[in-house]
C-alpha positions as CSV (number, residue, x, y, z in Angstrom):
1,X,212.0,92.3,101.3
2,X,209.8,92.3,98.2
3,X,213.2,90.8,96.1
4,X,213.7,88.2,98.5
5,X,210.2,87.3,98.2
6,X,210.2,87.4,94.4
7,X,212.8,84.3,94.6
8,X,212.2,80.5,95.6
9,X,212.3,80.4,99.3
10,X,212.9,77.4,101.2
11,X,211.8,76.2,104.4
12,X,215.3,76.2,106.2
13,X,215.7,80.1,104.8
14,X,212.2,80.9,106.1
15,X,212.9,79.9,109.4
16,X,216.0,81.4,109.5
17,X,214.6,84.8,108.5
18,X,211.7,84.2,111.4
19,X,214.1,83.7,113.4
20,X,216.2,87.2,112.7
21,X,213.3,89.1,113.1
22,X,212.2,87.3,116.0
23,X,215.4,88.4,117.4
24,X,214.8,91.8,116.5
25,X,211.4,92.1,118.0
26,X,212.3,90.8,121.5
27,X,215.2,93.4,121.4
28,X,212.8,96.4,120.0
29,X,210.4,95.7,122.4
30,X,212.4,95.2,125.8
């Protein structure tokens, strides 16, 4: 995580990542 955030991140790459983890959260947590 910390090398991703090192580099330029753009919006569509944010929301893509937000939307992984997302993802993962619902799963974890049902």
């Amino acid at each position: 995580m910390d090398s991703c955030l090192s580099k330029p991140v753009t919006l569509d790459v944010l929301k893509q990542t937000l939307a992984v983890y997302a993802e993962r959260v619902r799963k974890t947590r049902v």
